[in-house]
N, CA, C and O atoms as CSV, one atom per row, in Angstrom:
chain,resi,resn,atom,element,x,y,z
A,1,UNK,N,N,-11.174,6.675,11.852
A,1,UNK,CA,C,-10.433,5.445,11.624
A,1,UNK,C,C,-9.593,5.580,10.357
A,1,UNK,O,O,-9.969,5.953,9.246
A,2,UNK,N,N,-8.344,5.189,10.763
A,2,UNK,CA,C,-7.444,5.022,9.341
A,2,UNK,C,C,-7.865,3.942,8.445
A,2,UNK,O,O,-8.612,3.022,8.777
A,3,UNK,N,N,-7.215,4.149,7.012
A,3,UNK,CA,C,-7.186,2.962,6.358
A,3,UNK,C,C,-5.782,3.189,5.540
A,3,UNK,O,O,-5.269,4.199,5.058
A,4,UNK,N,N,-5.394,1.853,5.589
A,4,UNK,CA,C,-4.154,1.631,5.052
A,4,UNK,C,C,-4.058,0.639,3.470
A,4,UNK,O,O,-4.107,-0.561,3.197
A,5,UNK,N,N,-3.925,1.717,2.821
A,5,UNK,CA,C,-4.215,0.763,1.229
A,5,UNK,C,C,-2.655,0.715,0.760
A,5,UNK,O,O,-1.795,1.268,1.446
A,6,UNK,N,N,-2.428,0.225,-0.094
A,6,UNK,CA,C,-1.316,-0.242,-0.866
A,6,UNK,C,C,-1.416,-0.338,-2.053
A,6,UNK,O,O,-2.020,-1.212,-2.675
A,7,UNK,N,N,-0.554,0.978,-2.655
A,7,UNK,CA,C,-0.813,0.880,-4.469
A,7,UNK,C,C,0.447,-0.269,-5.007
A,7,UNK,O,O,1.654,-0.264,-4.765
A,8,UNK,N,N,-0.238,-1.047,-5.674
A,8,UNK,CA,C,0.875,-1.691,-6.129
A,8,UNK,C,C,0.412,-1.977,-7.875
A,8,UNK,O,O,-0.455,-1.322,-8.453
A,9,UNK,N,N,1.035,-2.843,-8.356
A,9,UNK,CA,C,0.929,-3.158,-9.586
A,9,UNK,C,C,1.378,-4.628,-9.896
A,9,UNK,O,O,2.175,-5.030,-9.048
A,10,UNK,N,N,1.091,-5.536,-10.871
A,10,UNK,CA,C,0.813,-6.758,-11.011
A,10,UNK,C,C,2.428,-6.732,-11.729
A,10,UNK,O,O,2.964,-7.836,-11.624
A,11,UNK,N,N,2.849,-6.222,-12.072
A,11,UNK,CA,C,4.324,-6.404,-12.822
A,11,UNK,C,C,4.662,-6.034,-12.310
A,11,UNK,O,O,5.818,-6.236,-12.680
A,12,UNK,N,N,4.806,-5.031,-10.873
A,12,UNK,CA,C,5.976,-4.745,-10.422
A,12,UNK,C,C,6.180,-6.208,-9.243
A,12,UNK,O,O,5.362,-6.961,-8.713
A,13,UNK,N,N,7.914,-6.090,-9.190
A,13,UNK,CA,C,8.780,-7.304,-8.787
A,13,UNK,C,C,8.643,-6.880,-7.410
A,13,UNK,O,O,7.819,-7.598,-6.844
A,14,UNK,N,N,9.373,-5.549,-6.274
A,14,UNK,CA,C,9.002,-4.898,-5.163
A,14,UNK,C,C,7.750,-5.097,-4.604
A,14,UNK,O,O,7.575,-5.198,-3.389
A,15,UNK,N,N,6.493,-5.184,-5.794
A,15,UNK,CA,C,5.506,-5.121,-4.596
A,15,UNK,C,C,4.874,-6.244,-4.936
A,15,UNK,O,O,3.671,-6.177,-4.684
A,16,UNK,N,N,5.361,-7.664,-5.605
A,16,UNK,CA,C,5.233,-8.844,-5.700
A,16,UNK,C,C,5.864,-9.253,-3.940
A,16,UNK,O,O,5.052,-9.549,-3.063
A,17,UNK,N,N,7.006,-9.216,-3.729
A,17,UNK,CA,C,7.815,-9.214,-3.033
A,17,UNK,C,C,7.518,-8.922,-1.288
A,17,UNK,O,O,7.877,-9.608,-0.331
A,18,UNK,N,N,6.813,-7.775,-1.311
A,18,UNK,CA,C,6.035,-6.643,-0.340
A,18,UNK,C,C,4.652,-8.035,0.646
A,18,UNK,O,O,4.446,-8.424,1.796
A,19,UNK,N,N,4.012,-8.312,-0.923
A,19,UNK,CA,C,2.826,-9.042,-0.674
A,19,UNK,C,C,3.067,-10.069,-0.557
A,19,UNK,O,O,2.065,-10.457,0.044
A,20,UNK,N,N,3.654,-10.869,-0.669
A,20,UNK,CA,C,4.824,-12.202,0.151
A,20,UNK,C,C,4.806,-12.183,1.181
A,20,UNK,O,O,4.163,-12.951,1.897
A,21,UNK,N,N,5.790,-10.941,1.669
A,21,UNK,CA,C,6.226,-10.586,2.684
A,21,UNK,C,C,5.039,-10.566,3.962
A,21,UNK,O,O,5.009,-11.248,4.986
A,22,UNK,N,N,4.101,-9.525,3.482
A,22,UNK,CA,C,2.781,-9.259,4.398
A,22,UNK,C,C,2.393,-10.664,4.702
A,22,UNK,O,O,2.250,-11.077,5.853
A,23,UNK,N,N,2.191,-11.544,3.390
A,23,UNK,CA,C,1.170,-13.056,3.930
A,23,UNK,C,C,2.438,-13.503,4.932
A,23,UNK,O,O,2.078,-13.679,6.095
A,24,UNK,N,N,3.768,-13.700,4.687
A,24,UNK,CA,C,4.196,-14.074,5.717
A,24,UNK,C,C,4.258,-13.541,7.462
A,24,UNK,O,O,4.495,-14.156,8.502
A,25,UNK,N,N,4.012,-12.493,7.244
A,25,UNK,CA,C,4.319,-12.211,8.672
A,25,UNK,C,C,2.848,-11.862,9.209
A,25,UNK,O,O,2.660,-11.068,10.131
A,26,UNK,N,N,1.691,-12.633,8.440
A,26,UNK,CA,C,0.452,-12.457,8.386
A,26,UNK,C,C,-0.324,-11.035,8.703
A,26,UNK,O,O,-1.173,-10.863,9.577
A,27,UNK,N,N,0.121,-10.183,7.887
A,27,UNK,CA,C,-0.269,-8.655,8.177
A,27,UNK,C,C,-0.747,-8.177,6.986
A,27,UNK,O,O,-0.463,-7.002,6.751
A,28,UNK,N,N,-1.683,-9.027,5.811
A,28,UNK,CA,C,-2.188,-8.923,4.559
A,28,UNK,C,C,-3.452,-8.180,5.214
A,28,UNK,O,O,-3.860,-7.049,4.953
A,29,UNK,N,N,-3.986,-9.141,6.167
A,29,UNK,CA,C,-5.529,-8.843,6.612
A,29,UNK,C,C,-5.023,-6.818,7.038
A,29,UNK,O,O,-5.456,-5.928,6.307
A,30,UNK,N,N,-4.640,-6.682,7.557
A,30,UNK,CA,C,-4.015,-5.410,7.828
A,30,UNK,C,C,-4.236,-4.251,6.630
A,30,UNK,O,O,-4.780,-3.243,7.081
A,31,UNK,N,N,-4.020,-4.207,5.633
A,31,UNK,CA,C,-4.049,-3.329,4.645
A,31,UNK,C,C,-5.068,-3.508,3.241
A,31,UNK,O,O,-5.240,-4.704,3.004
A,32,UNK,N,N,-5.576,-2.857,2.542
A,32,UNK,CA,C,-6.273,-2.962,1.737
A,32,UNK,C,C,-5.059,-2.740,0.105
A,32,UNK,O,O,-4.251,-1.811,0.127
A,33,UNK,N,N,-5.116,-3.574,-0.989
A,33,UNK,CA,C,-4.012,-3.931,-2.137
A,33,UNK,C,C,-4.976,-3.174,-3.177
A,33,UNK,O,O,-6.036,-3.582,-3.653
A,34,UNK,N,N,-4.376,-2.076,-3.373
A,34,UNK,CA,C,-5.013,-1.612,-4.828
A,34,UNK,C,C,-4.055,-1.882,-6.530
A,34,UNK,O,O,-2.871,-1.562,-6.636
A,35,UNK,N,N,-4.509,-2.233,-7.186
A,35,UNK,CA,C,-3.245,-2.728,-8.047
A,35,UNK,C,C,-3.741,-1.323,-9.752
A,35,UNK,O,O,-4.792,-0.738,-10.012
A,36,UNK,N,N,-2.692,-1.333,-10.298
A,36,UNK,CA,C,-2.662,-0.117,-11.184
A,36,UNK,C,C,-3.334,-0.407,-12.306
A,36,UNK,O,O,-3.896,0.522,-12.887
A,37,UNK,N,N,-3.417,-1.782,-12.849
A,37,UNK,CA,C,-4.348,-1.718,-13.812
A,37,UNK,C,C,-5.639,-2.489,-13.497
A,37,UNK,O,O,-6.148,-3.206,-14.357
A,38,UNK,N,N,-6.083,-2.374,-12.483
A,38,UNK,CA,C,-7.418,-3.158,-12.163
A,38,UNK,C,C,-8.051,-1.094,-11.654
A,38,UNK,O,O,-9.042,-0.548,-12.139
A,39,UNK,N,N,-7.286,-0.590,-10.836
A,39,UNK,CA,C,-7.821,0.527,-9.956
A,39,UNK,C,C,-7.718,1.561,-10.291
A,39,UNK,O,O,-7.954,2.508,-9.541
A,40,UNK,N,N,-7.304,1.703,-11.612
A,40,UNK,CA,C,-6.698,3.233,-12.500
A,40,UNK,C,C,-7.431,4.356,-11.889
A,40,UNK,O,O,-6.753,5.298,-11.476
A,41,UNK,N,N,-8.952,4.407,-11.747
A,41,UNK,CA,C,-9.646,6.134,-10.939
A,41,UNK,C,C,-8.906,6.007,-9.852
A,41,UNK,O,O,-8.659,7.157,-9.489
A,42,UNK,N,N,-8.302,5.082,-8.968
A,42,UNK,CA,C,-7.712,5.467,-7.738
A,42,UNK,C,C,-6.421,5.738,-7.867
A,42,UNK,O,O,-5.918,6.529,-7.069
A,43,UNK,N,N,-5.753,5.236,-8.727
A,43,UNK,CA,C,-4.227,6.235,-8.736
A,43,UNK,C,C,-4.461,7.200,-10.071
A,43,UNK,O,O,-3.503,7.617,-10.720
A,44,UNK,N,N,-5.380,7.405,-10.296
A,44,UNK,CA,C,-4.966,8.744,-11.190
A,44,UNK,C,C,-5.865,10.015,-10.015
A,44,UNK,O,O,-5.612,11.220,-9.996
A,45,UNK,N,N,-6.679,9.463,-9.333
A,45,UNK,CA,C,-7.200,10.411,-8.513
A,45,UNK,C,C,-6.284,10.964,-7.359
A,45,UNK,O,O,-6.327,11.947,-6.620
A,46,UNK,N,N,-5.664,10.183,-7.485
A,46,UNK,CA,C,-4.470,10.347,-6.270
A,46,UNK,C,C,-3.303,10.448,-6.576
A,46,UNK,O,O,-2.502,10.339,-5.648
A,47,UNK,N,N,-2.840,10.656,-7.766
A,47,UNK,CA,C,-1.369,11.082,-8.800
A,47,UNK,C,C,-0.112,10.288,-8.392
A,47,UNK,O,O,1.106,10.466,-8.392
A,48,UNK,N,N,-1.153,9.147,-7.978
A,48,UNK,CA,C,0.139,7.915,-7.691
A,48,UNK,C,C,0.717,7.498,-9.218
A,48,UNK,O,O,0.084,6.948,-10.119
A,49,UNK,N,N,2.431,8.031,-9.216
A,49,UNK,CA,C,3.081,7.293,-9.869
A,49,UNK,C,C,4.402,6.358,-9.494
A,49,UNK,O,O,5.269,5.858,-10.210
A,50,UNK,N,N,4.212,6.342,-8.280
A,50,UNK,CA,C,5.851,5.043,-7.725
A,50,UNK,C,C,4.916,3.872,-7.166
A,50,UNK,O,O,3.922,4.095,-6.475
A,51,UNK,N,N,5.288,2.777,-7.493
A,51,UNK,CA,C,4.419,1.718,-6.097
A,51,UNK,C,C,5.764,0.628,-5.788
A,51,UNK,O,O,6.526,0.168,-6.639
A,52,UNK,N,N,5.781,0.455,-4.748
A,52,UNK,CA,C,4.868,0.061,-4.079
A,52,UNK,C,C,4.808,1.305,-2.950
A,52,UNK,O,O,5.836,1.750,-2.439
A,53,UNK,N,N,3.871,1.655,-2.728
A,53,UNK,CA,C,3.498,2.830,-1.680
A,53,UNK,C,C,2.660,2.706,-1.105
A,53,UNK,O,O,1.607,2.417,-1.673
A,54,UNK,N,N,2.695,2.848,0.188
A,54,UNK,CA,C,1.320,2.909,2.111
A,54,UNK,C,C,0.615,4.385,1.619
A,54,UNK,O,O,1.481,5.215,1.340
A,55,UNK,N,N,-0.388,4.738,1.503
A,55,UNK,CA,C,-1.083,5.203,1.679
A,55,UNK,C,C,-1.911,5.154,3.564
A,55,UNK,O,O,-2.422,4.100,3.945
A,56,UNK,N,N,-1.900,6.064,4.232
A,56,UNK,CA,C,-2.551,6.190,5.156
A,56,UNK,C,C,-3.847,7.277,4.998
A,56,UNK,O,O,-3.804,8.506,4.960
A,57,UNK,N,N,-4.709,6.604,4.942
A,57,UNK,CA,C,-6.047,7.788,4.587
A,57,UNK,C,C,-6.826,7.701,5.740
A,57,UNK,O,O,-7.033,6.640,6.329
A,58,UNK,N,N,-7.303,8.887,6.109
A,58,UNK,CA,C,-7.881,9.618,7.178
A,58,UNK,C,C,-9.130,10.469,6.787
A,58,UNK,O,O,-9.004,11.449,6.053
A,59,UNK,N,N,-10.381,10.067,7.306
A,59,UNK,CA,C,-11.410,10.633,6.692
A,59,UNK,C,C,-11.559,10.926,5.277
A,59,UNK,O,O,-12.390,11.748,4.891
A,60,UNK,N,N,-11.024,10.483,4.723
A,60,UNK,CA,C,-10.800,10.558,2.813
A,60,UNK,C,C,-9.799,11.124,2.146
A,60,UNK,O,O,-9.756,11.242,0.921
A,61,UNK,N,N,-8.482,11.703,3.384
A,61,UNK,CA,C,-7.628,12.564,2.775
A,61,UNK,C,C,-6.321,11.792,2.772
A,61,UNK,O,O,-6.465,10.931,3.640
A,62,UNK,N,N,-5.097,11.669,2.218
A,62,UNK,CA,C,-4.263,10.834,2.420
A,62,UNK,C,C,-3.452,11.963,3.444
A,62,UNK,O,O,-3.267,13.173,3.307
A,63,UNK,N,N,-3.066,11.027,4.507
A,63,UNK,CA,C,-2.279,12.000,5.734
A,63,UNK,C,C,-0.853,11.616,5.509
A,63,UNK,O,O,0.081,12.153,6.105
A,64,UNK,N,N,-0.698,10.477,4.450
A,64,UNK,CA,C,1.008,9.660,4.830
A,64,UNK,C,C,0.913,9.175,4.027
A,64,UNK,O,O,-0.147,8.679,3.647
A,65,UNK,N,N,2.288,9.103,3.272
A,65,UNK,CA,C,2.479,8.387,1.902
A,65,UNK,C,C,3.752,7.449,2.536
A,65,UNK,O,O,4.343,8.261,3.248
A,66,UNK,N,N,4.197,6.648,2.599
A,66,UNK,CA,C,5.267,5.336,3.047
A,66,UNK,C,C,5.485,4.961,1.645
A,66,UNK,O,O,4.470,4.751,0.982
A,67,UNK,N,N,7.096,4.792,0.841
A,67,UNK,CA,C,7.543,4.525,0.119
A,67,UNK,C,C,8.866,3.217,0.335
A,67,UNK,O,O,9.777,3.646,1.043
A,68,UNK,N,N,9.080,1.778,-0.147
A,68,UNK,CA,C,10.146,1.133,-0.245
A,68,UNK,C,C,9.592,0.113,1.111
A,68,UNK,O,O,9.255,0.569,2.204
A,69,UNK,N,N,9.596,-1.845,0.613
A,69,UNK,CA,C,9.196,-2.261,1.274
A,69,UNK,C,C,9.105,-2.485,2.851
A,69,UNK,O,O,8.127,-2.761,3.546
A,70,UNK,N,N,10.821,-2.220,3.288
A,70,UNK,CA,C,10.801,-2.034,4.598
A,70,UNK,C,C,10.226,-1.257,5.535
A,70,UNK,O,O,9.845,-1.624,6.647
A,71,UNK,N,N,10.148,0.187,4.912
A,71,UNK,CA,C,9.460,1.022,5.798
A,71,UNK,C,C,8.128,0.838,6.150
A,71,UNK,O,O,7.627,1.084,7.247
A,72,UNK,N,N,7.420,0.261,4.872
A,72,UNK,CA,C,6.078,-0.097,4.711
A,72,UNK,C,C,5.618,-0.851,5.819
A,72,UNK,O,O,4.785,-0.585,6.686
A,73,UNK,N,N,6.424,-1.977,5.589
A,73,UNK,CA,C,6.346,-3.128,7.023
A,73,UNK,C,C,6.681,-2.439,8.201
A,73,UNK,O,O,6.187,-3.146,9.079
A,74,UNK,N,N,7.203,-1.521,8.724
A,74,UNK,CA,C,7.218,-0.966,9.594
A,74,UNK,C,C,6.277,0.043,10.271
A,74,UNK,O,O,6.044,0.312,11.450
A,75,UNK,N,N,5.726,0.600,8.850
A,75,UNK,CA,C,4.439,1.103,9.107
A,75,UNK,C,C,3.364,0.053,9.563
A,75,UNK,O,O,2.941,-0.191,10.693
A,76,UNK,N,N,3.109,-0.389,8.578
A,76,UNK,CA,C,2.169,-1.213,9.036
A,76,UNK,C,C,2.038,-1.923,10.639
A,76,UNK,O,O,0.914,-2.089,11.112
A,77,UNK,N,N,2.926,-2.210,11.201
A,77,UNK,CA,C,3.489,-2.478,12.214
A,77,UNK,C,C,3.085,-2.041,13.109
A,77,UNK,O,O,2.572,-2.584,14.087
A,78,UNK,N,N,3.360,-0.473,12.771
A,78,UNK,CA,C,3.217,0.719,14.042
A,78,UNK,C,C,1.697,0.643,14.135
A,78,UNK,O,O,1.182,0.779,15.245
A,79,UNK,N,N,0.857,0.416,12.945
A,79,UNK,CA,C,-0.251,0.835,13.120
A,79,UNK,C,C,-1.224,-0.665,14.084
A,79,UNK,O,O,-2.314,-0.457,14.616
A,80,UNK,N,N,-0.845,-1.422,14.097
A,80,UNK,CA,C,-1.232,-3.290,15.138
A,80,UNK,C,C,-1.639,-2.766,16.405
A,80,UNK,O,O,-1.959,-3.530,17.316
């Protein structure tokens, strides 16, 4: 089973924007929100430095990185 997390960050404006977006088109329940200064072992374990970014993880490995809100939503999408 996949899981679909979302690095984001509390100051960034994009993935303020992103998470709007998701509650609106009700596809929040859909992804798991990791934010950069609450989750720091998870983006330094994972050398996340852009957010807002899809993470698709697969048995513990990331298989897909999705960058820039539209695509995201589109990912997410594909995966319904």
């Amino acid at each position: 089973m996949q899981e679909l997390i979302i690095a984001s960050a509390t100051w960034c404006q994009p993935c303020k924007f992103l998470k709007t977006r998701l509650e609106q088109e009700d596809m929040l329940g859909d992804v798991i929100i990791k934010d950069a200064s609450v989750d720091f072992e998870f983006f330094k374990e994972r050398n996340i430095k852009s957010v807002p970014q899809l993470l698709i993880i697969a048995n513990g490995l990331v298989i897909e990185s999705v960058y820039g809100e539209e695509s995201i939503v589109e990912r997410i999408m594909a995966e319904r």
